[in-house]
C-alpha positions as CSV (number, residue, x, y, z in Angstrom):
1,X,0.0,0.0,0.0
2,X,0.9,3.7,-1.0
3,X,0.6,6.5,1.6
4,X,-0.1,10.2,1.0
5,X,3.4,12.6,2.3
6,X,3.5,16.1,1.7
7,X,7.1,17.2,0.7
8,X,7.5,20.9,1.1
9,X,9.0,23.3,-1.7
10,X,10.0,26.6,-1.8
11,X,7.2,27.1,-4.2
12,X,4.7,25.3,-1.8
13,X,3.7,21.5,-1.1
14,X,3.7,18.3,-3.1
15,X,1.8,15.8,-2.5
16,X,3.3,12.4,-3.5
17,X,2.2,8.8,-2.8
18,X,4.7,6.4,-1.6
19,X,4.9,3.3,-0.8
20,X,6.0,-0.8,-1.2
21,X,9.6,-2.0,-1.5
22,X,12.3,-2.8,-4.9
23,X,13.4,-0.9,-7.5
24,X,12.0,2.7,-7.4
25,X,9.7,3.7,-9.8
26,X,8.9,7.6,-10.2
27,X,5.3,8.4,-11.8
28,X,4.5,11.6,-12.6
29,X,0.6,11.6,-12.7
30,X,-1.5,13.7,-15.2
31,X,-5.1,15.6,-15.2
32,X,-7.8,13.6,-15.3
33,X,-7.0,10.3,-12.9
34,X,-6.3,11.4,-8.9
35,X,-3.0,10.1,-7.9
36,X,-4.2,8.5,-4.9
37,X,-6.0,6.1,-7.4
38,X,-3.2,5.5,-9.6
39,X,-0.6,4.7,-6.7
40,X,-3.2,1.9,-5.8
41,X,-3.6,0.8,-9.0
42,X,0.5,0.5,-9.3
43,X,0.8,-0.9,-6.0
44,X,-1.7,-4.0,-6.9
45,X,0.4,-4.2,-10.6
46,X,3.7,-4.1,-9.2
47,X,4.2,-5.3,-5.8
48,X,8.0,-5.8,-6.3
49,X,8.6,-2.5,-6.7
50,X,9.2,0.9,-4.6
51,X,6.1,3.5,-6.1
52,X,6.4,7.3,-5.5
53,X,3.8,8.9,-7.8
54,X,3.7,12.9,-7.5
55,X,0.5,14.5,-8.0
56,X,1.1,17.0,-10.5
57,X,1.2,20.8,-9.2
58,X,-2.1,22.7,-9.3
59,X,-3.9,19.3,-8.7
60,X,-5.3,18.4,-5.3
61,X,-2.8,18.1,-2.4
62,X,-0.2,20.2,-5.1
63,X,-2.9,22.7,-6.2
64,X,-1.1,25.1,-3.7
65,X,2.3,24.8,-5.3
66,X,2.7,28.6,-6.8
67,X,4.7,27.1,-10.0
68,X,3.8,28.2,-13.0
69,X,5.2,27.8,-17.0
70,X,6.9,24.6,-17.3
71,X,10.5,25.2,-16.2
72,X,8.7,26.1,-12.3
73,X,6.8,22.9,-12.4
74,X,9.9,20.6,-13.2
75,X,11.9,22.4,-10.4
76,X,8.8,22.2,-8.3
77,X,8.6,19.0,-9.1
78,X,12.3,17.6,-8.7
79,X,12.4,19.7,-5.2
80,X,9.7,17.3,-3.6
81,X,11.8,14.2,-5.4
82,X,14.8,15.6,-3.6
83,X,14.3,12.8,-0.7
84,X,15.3,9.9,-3.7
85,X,19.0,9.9,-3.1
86,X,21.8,8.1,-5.7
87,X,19.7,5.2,-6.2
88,X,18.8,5.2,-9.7
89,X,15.2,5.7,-10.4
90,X,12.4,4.3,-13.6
91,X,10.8,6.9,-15.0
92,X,6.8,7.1,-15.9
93,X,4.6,9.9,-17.1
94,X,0.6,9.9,-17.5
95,X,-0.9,12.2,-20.0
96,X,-0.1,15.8,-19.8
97,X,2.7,14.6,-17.3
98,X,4.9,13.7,-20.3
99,X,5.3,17.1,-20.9
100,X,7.6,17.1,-17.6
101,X,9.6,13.9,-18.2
102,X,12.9,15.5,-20.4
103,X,12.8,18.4,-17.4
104,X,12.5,16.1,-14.3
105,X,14.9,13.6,-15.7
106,X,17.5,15.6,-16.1
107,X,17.1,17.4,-13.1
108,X,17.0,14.2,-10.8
109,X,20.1,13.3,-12.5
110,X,22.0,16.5,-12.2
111,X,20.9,16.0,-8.3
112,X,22.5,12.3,-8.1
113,X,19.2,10.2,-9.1
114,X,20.1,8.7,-12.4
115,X,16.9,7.5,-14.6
116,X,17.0,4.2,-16.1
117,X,14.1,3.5,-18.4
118,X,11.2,6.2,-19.2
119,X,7.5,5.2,-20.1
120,X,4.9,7.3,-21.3
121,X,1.1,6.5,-20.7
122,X,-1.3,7.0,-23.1
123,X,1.2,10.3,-24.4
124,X,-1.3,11.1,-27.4
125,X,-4.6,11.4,-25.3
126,X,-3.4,15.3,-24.7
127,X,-2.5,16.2,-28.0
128,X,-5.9,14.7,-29.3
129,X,-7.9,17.0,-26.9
130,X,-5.9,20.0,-28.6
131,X,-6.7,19.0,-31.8
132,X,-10.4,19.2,-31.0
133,X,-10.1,22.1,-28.8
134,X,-11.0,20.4,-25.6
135,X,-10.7,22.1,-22.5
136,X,-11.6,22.7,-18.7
137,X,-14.5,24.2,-18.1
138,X,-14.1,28.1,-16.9
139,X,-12.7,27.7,-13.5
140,X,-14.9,30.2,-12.1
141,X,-16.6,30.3,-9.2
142,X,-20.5,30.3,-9.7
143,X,-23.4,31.4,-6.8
144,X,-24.9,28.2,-8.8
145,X,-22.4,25.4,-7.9
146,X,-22.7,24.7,-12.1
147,X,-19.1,25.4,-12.0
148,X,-18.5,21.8,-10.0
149,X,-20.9,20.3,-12.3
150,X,-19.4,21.3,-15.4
151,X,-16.2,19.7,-14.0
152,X,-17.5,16.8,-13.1
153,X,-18.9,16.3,-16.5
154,X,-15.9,17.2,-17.8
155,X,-13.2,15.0,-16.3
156,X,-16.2,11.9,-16.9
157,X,-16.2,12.4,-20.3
158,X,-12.4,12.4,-20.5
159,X,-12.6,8.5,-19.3
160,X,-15.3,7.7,-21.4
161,X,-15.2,9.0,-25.0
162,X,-12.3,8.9,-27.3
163,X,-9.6,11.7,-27.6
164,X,-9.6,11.6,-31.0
165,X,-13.8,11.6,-31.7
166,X,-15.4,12.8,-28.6
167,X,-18.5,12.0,-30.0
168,X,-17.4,8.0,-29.9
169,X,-17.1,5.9,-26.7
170,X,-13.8,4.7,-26.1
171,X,-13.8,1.2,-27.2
172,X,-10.1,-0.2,-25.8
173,X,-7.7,1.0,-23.2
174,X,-8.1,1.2,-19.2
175,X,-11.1,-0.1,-17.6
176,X,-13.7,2.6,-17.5
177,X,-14.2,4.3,-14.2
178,X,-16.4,3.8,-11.0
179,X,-17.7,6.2,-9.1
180,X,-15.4,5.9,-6.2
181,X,-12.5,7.0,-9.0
182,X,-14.3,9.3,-10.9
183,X,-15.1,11.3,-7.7
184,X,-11.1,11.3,-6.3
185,X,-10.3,12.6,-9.7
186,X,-13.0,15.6,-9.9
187,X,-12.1,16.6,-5.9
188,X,-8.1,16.7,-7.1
189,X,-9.4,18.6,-9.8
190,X,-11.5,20.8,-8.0
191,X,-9.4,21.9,-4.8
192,X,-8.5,24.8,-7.0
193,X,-10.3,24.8,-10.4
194,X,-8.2,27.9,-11.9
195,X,-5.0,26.1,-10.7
196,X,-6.0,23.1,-12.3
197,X,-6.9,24.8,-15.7
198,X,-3.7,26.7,-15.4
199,X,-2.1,23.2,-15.3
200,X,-3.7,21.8,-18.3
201,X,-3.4,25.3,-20.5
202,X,0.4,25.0,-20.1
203,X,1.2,21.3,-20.1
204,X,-0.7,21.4,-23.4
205,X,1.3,23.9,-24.8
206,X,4.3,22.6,-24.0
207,X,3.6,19.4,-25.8
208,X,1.7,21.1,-29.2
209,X,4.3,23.4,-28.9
210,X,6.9,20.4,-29.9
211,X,9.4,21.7,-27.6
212,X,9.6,18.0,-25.4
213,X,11.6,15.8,-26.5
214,X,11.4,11.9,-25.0
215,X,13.3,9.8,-27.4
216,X,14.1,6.8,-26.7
217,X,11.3,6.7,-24.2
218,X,8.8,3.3,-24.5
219,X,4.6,4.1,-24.7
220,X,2.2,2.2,-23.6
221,X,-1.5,3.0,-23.6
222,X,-2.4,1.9,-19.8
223,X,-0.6,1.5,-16.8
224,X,-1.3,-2.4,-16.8
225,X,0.7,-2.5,-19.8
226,X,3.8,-1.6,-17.3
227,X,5.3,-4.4,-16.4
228,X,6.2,-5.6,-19.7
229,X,8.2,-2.0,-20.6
230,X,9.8,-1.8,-17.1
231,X,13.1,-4.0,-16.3
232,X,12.2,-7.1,-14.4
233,X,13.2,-6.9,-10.7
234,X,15.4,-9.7,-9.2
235,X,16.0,-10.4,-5.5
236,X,18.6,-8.0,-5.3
237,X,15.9,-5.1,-5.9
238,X,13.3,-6.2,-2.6
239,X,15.3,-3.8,-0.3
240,X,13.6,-1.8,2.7
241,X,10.9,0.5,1.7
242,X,11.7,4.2,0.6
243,X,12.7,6.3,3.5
244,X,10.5,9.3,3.3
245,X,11.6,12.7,5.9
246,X,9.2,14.2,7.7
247,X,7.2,16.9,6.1
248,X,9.1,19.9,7.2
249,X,7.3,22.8,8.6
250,X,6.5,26.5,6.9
251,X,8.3,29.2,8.3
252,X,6.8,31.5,10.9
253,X,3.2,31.6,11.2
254,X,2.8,30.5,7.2
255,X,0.2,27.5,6.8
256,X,1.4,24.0,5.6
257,X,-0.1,20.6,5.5
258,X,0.8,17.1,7.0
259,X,-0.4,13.4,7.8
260,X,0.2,11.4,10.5
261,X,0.4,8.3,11.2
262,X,-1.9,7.0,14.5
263,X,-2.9,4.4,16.6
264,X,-6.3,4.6,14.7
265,X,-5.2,5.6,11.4
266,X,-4.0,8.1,8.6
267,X,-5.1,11.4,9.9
268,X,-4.7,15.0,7.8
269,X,-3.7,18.2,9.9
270,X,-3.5,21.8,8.7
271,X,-0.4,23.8,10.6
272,X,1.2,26.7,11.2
273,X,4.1,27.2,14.0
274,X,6.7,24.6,15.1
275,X,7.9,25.5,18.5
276,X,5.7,26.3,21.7
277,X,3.0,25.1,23.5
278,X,0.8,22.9,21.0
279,X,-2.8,23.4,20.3
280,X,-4.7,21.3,18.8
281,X,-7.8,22.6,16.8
282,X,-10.7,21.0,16.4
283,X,-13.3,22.0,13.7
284,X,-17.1,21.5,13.5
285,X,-18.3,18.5,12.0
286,X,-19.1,17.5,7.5
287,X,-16.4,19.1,5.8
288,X,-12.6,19.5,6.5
289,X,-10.5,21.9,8.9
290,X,-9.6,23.8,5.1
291,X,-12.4,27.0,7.0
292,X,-10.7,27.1,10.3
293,X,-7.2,28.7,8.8
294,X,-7.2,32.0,9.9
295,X,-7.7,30.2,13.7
296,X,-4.3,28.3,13.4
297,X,-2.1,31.0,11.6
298,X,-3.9,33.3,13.8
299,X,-2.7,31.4,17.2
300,X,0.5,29.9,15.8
301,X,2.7,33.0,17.1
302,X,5.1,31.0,19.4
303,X,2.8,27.7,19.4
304,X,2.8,25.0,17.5
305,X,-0.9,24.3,16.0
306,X,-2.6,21.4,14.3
307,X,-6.6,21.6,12.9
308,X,-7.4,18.1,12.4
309,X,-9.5,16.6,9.7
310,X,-11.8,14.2,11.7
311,X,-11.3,10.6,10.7
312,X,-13.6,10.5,7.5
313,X,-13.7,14.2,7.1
314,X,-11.6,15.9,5.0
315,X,-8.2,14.0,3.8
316,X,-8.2,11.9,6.8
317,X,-8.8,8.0,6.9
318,X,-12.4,6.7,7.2
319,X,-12.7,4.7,10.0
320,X,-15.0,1.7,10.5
321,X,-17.5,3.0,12.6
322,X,-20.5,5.3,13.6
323,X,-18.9,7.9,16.1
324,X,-19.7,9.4,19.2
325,X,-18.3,12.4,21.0
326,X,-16.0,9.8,23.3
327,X,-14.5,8.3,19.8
328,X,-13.7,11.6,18.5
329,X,-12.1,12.8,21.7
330,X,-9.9,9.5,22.0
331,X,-8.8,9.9,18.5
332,X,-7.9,12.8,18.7
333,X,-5.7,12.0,22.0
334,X,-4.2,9.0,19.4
335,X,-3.3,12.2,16.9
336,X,-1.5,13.9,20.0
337,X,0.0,11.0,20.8
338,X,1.4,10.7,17.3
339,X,2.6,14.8,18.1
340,X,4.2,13.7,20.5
341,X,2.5,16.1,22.7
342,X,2.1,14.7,26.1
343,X,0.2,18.2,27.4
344,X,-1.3,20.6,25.1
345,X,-4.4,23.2,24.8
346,X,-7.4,22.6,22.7
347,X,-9.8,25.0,20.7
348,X,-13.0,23.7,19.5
349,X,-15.8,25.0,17.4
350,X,-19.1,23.1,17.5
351,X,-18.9,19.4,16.8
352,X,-15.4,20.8,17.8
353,X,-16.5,22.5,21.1
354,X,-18.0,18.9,22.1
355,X,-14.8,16.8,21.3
356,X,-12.6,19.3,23.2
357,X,-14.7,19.5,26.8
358,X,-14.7,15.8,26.1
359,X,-11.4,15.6,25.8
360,X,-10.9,18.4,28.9
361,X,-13.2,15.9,30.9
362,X,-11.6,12.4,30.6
363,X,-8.1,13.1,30.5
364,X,-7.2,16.7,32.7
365,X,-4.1,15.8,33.2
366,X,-3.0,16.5,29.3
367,X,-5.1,19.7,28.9
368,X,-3.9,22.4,29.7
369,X,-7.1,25.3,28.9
370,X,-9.9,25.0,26.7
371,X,-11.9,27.5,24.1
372,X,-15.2,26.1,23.5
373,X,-17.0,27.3,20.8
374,X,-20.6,27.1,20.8
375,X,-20.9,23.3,21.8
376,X,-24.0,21.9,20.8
377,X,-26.6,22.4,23.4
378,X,-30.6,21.2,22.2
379,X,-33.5,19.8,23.6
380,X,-34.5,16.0,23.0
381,X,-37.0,16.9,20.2
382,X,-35.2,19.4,18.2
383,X,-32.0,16.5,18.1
384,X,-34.4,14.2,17.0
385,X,-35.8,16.0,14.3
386,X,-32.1,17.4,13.0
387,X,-31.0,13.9,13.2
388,X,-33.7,12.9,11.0
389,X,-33.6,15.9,8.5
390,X,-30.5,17.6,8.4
391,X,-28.0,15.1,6.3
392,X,-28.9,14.8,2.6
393,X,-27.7,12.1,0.8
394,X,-24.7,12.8,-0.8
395,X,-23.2,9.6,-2.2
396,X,-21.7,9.9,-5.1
397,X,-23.2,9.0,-8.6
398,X,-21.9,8.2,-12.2
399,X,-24.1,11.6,-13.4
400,X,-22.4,14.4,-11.1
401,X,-26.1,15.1,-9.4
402,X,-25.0,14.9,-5.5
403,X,-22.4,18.0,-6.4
404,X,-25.3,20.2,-6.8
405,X,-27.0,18.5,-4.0
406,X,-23.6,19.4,-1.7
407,X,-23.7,22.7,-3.1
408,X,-27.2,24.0,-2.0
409,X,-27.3,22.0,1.4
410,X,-24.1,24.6,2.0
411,X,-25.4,27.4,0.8
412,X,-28.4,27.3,2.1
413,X,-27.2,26.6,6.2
414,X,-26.5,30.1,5.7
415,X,-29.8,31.2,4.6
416,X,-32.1,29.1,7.4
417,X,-31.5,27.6,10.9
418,X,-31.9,24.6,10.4
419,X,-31.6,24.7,6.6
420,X,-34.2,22.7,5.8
421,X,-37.0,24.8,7.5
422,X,-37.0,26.7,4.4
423,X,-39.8,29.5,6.0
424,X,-39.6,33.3,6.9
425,X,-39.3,32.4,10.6
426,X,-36.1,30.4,10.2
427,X,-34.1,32.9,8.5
428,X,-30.6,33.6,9.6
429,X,-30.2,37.2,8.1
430,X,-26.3,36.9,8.2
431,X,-25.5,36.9,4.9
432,X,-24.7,34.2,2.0
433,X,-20.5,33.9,1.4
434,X,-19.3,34.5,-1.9
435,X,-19.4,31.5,-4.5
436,X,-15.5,31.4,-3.8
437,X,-16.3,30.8,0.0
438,X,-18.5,28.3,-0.6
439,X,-16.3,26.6,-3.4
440,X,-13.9,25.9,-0.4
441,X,-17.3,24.6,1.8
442,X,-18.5,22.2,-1.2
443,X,-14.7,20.6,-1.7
444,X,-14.5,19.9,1.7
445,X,-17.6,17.9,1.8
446,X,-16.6,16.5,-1.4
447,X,-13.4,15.5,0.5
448,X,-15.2,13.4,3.3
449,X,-17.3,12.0,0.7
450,X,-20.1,9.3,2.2
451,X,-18.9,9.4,6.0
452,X,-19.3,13.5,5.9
453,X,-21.9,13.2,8.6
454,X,-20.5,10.5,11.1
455,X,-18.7,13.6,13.6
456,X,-21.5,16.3,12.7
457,X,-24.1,13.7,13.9
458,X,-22.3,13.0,17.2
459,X,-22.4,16.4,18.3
460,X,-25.8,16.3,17.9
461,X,-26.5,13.3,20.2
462,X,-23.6,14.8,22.9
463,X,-25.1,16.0,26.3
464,X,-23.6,19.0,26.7
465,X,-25.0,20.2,30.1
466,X,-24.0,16.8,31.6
467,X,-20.6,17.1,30.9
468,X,-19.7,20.7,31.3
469,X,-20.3,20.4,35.5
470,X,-17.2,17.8,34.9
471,X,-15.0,20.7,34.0
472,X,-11.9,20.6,35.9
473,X,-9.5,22.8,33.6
474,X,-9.8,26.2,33.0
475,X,-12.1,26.8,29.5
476,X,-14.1,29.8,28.4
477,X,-17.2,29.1,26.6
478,X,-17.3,31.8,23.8
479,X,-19.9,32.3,20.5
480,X,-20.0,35.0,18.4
481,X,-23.3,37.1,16.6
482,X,-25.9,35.1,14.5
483,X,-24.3,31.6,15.8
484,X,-27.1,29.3,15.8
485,X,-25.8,27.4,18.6
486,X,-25.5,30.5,20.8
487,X,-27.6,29.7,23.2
488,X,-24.7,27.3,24.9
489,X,-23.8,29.7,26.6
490,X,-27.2,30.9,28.5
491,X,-27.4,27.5,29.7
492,X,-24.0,27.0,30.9
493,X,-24.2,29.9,32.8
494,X,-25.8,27.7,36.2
495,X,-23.8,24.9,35.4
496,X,-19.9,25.2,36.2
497,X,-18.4,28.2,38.6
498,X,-17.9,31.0,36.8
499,X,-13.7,31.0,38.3
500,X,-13.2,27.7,36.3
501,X,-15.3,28.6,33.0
502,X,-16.0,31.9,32.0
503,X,-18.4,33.1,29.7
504,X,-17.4,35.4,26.3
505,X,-19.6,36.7,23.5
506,X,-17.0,37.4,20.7
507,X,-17.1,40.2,18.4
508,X,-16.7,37.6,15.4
509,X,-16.9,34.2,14.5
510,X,-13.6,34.2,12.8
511,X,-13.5,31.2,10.6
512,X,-16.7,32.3,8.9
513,X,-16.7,34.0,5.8
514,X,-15.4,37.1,5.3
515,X,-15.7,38.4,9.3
516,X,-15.5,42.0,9.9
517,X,-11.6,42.9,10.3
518,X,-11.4,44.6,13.2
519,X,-13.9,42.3,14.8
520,X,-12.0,39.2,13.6
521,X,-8.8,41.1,15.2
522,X,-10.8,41.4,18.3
523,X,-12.1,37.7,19.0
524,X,-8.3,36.5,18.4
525,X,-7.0,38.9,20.7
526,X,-9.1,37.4,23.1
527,X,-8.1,33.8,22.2
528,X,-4.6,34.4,23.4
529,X,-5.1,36.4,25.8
530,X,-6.8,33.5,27.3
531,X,-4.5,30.3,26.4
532,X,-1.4,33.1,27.5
């Protein structure tokens, strides 16, 4: 099996996929698969073999990567590699991706990692699209969500009708997509749409513009035909597995992106900061930690922070089960313990709120203080009725139509408390975020895909006032204007002395779109003053 690492650049992260053991073989992947599904593919093909397959930057876990032009994506590109060593390395390329083989060779071998053979995968599917003029749809953000649809319908069509006659099915070649593929490939594509189309516009134009040259390279039309075009691998080429460095942090309070490995499973973290007292952040429940930036850069000032993706949330592992609040708490203590941080702080928001008194409850001794935000705090009825209501189905389906459905359920939380009470008397008046904000909303929940609403619904079955009496560390209990879950802290007011947990409203809620500045400024001031 492959695992994701993030392999930092001075042009930003890139995500690769690494994993089994043999002779390495480097795959650059192109546009229209996700890497993540051609590592496992490659790992099933060729279990002899050591597999590092980069994601391409401006796609998914790379889509932050500020290369652009081709000479800035072949550095980019050979930076993240820069872990290989002297061990000399087979070379493939997908797609568009063979546009940066001549580049990244010879800069792997100008850095000591000599390529043996090169193989190019399906190399004239690209220049096929540019003969018919097929591109991207416009990467623009729309109020609509169509944007994500148009995508979707897109990158489908690029498995299922030929390059050279888009108006005839393909007919030989790799096994037509499932869903499960088709939907890792639209949310790489998707993380940033205009970085993605950026990434096609000049990959193309680099090969139409017949300025790559791969002689003496071998093609194959799919990556099952690999093994025949790659040197066969004897005993002396099973060595240990890759040795792959730890992600190394941004500088000062600049954001970067990690995995760890835990006692439960692979988990994703956003940070910022690398020294200090840790804090870990812990988001509110459906989509990923992507909203809750400005919280860790905006606490990371000597502190080491970490927003964690909930175990099927985000990029992090699905687990196999239905949570509760105890679950999350204890995994995130297991994502700690991967920190190595035997005593840290926690700030919560939400599902988030409920995970960290949780946490603050059962094991004192390794908290340190708490920020709750707006824990989840309804009666018997109202739970019941949210439980029943409030998660639409959003599995994914070969026609694209649960992107729309993610899209509205999004958009409209903003617009009615809860969303689905669609009336004049459930109106939130706060204001809707721009598409662009919401484009960042919709990927997450793309991200978490069928287990989106496994931590979401645990907060809503948590009993808050039960557990907040437990407190024992010091905590404030903080919302700020329009939150629906505000009323947490009315109710806590009788229920824990007011010299253990003190009671905040906040100017802002700062991971919300677009907060007021000075307000946002505000609420963060009072953040640190408090875990100071």
């Amino acid at each position: 099996m492959t695992r994701p690492y993030y392999a930092s650049t001075s042009r930003g992260q890139v995500r690769l996929y690494v994993g089994g053991t043999g002779r390495t073989l480097v795959v650059l992947a192109g546009l229209t698969r996700a890497a993540s599904c051609v590592a496992d593919e490659l790992a099933a093909l060729l279990p002899r073999r050591r597999v590092v397959v980069v994601e391409t930057p401006g796609v998914g876990g790379s889509a932050r990567a500020d290369a652009s032009g081709l000479a800035e994506r072949v550095e980019t590109v050979v930076a993240a590699l820069g872990f290989l060593g002297r061990t000399e390395v087979d070379l493939v390329a997908l797609e568009h991706a063979v546009a940066l083989v001549p580049g990244v060779a010879s800069g792997l071998a100008a850095a000591g990692t000599p390529c043996g053979v090169t193989v190019l995968v399906d190399e004239r599917a690209p220049l096929a699209w540019a003969d018919h003029g097929t591109t991207p749809p416009s990467p623009a953000a729309r109020v609509d969500g169509t944007h994500l649809t148009a995508f979707w319908s897109f990158l489908r069509d690029r498995r299922l009708v030929r390059p050279d006659d888009p108006t005839q099915p393909r007919t030989h070649g790799a096994p037509l997509p499932g869903v499960r593929e088709l939907h890792a490939g639209f949310v790489a594509a998707t993380t940033r749409p205009e970085a993605y189309v950026r990434a096609w516009d000049e990959l193309t134009r680099a090969l139409t513009g017949g300025g790559v040259a791969t002689a003496g390279a071998t093609c194959v039309d799919t990556l099952a035909e690999l093994a025949s075009a790659l040197p066969a691998t004897g005993e002396s080429d099973d060595g240990s597995s890759l040795a792959v460095p730890v992600t190394t942090p941004a500088p000062g309070t600049g954001l970067w992106h990690d995995y760890v490995q835990t006692s439960v499973g692979l988990a994703h973290l956003r940070r910022a900061g690398s020294t200090g007292r840790p804090l870990l952040v812990l988001s509110t429940g459906g989509g990923s930690s992507a909203q809750f930036e400005p919280v860790v850069r905006g606490l990371a000032e000597g502190r080491t922070v970490a927003a964690l993706d909930y175990f099927g949330n985000g990029l992090s592992e699905p687990l196999d089960r239905t949570p509760d609040v105890g679950d999350l708490a204890a995994e995130a203590f297991a994502v700690a313990d991967a920190l190595g941080w035997d005593s840290f702080d926690v700030w919560g928001s939400h599902t988030g709120a409920c995970t960290a008194l949780e946490m603050t409850v059962t094991r004192p001794e390794r908290i340190g203080r708490a920020v709750l935000e707006a824990p989840v705090v309804i009666s018997a009825d109202f739970r019941d009725d949210l439980q029943a209501h409030y998660f639409p189905d959003l599995a994914a389906d070969p026609f694209g139509t649960h992107v729309q459905r993610a899209w509205h359920w999004r958009r409209e939380v903003f617009l009615y408390w809860p969303w689905y009470r669609v009336d004049h008397a459930a109106a939130r008046s706060i204001g809707l975020p721009s598409a662009e904000d919401l484009q960042l909303y919709a990927v997450g929940i793309h991200e978490s895909g069928a287990t989106y609403d496994g931590a979401y619904r645990a907060a809503f079955d948590y009993d808050t006032r039960a557990r907040l009496p437990l407190l024992t560390r010091p905590a404030i209990l903080v919302a700020g204007p329009h939150d629906m879950l505000a009323n947490a802290l009315d109710d806590a007011a009788d229920l824990v002395p007011d010299d253990l947990l003190r009671i905040v409203d906040t100017p802002a809620t700062v991971w919300w779109p677009d907060p007021e500045p000075q307000a946002a400024a505000d609420t963060m001031t009072i953040y640190r003053e408090f875990l100071r």
